[in-house]
C-alpha positions in Angstrom: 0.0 0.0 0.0 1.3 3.7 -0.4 0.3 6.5 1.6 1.1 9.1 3.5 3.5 7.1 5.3 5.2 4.7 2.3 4.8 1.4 1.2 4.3 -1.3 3.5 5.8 -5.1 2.8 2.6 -7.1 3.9 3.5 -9.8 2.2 7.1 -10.3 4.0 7.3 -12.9 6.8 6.2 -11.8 10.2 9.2 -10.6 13.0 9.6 -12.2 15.6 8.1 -8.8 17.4 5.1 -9.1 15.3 4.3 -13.0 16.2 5.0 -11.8 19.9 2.3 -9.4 19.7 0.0 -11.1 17.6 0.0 -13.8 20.2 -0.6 -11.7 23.1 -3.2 -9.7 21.9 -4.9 -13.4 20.0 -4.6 -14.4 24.1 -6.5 -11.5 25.2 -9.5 -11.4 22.7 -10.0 -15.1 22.9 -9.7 -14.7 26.6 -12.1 -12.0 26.7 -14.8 -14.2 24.4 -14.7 -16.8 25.9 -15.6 -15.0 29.5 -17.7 -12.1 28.0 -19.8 -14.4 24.9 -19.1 -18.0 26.8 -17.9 -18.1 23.1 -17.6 -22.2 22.3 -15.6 -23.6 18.8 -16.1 -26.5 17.3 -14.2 -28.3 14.7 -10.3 -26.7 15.6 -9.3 -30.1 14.2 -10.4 -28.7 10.5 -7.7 -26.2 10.8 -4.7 -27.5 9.0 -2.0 -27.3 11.2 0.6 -26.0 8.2 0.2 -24.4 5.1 -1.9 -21.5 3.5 -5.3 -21.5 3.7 -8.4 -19.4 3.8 -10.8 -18.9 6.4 -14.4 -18.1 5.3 -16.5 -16.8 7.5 -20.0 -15.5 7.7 -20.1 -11.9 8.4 -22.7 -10.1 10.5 -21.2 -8.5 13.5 -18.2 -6.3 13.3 -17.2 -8.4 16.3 -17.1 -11.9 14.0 -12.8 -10.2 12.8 -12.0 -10.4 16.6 -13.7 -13.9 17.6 -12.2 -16.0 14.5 -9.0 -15.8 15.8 -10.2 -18.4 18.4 -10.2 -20.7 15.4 -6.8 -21.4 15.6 -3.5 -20.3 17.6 -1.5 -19.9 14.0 -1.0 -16.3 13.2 -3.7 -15.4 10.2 -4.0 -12.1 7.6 -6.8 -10.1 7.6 -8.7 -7.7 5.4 -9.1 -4.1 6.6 -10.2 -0.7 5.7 -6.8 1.3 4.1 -7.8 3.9 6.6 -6.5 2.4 9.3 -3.0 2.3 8.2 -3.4 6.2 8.2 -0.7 6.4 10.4 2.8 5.4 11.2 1.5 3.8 14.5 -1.2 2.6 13.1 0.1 1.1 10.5 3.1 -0.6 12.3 0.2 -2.4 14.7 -2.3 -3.3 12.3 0.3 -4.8 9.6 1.5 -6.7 13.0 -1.2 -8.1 13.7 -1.4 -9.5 10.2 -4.0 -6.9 8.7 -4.0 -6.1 4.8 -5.1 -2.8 3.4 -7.8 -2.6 0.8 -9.7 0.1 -0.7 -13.4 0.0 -1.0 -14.0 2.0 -2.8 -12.6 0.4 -5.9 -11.8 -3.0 -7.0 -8.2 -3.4 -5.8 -6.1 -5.0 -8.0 -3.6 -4.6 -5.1 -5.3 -6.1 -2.5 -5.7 -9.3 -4.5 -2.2 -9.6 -5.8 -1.3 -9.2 -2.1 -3.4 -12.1 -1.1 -2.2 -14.4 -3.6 1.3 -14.0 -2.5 0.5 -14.8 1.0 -1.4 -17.9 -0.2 1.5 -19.0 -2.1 3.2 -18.7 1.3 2.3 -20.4 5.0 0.1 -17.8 6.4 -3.7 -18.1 6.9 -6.1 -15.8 5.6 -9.2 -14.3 6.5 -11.4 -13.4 3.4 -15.5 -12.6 4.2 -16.9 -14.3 1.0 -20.2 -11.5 1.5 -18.0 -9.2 1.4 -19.5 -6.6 4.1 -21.8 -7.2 7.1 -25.1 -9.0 6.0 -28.2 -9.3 7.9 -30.6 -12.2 8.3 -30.6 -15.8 8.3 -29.8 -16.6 4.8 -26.6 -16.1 2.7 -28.2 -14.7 0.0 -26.2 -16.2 -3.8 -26.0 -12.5 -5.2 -24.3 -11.3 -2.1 -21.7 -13.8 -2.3 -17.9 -12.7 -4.3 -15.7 -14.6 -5.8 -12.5 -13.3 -4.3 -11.8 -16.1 -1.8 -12.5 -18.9 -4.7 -10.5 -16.7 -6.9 -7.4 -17.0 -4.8 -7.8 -20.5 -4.0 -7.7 -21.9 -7.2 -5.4 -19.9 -8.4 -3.4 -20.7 -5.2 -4.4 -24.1 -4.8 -5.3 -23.9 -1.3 -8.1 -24.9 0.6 -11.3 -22.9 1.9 -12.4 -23.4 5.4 -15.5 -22.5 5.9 -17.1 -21.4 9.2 -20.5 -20.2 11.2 -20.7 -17.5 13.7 -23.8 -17.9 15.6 -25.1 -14.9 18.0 -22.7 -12.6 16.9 -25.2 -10.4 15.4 -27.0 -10.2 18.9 -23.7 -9.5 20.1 -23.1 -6.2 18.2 -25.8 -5.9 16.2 -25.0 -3.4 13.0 -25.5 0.3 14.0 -24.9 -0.7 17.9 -22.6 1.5 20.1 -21.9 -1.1 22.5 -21.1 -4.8 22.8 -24.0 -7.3 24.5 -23.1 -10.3 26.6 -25.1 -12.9 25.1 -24.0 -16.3 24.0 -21.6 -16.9 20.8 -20.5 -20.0 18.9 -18.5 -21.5 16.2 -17.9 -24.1 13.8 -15.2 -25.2 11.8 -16.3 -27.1 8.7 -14.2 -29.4 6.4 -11.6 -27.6 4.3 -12.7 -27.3 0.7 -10.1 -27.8 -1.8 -10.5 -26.5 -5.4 -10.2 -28.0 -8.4 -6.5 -28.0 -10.2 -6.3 -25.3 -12.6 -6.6 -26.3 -16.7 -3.5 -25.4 -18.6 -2.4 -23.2 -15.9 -5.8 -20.6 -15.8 -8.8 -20.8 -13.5 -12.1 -20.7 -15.1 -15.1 -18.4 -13.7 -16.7 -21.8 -13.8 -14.3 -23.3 -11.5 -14.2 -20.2 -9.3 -18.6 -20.0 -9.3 -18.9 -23.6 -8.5 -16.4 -23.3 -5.9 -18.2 -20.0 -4.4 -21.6 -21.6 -4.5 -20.1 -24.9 -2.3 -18.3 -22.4 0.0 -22.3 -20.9 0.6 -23.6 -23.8 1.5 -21.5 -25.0 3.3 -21.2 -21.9 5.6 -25.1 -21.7 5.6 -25.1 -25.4 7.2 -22.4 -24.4 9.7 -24.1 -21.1 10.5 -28.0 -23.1 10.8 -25.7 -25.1 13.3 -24.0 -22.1 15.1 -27.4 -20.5 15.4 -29.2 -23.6 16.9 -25.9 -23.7 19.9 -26.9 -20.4 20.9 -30.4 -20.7 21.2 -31.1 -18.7 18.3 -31.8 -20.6 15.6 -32.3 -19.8 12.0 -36.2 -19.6 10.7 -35.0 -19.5 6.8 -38.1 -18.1 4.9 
């Protein structure tokens, strides 16, 4: 990313400084969820224990970033606003903490190319196939994007997909504050994309792929939902 400050190498392996603090401040949130949200995960053992892969979570609450990292004790890369790299601080902590940068206002080209190079690495990411919060029971098909199937193929990694239930309750979208109500997750099977034809990904390929990831995080989050006490009325 450039800005106000330079360019930042997101893509370079962690310091030992950054794993340090990532660590700590993973220790603290989880800590904090599972007191606060008597937050419960299911399915850790679909986490694979090396390697890049992408995590695929449903998305209501702007709480569902900080409770993921529960899934797994590996240091993971997630998407956030380019904003909050405004300053040097900033930017040192969030890039820390494994954030990358991306505009929203446009389709960036950068942000993608970033993610592939971490996938062809043995870092984790975080992609939100909606996108942006959603509401509701139902992950609707023309909400869904094609970035995490995109970098999958093309990376040949696998998708894990995941449910968040009660997170929306939690901090629901427009709330100033955070409720104490019950949260939990689960950690489907990863979901491995077909090999690429004559070294290309089709939008086929990438579509199908999208379409099995919503499914399968509609299942997980029907699940989620039922753990908490809230489940899903699908209409």
């Amino acid at each position: 990313m450039s800005g106000k400050h330079g360019a930042h190498r997101h893509s370079a392996p962690p310091t030992k400084a950054a794993l340090a603090l990532y660590g700590f401040v993973r220790a603290v949130l989880a800590g904090f969820s599972h007191l606060f949200w008597r937050l419960k995960v299911y399915g850790r053992e679909n986490i694979p224990e090396s390697g890049s892969f992408i995590l695929a979570p449903i998305h209501r609450s702007n709480i569902d970033t900080v409770v993921v990292c529960t899934c797994t004790r590996r240091r993971m890369r997630y998407m956030g606003k380019d904003t909050m790299w405004k300053y040097r601080w900033s930017a040192w902590f969030f890039s820390a903490m494994g954030g990358i940068p991306v505009r929203r206002d446009v389709a960036d080209r950068e942000a993608m190319r970033l993610s592939l190079e971490i996938a062809g690495g043995t870092e984790p990411i975080v992609m939100f196939p909606e996108g942006t919060r959603r509401t509701g029971p139902v992950l609707l098909p023309e909400d869904m994007h094609d970035g995490p199937a995109y970098v999958a193929c093309k990376a040949g990694i696998p998708i894990v997909p995941v449910g968040i239930g009660g997170s929306e309750d939690a901090m629901p979208k427009g709330a100033k504050g955070l409720r104490p109500v019950k949260l939990a997750i689960d950690i489907g099977t990863p979901i491995h994309p077909p090999p690429m034809v004559n070294g290309r990904v089709s939008r086929k390929a990438v579509r199908d792929v999208t379409e099995q990831v919503r499914q399968e995080i509609q299942e997980l989050f029907d699940r989620s939902q039922e753990r908490v006490g809230k489940p899903n009325r699908h209409p």
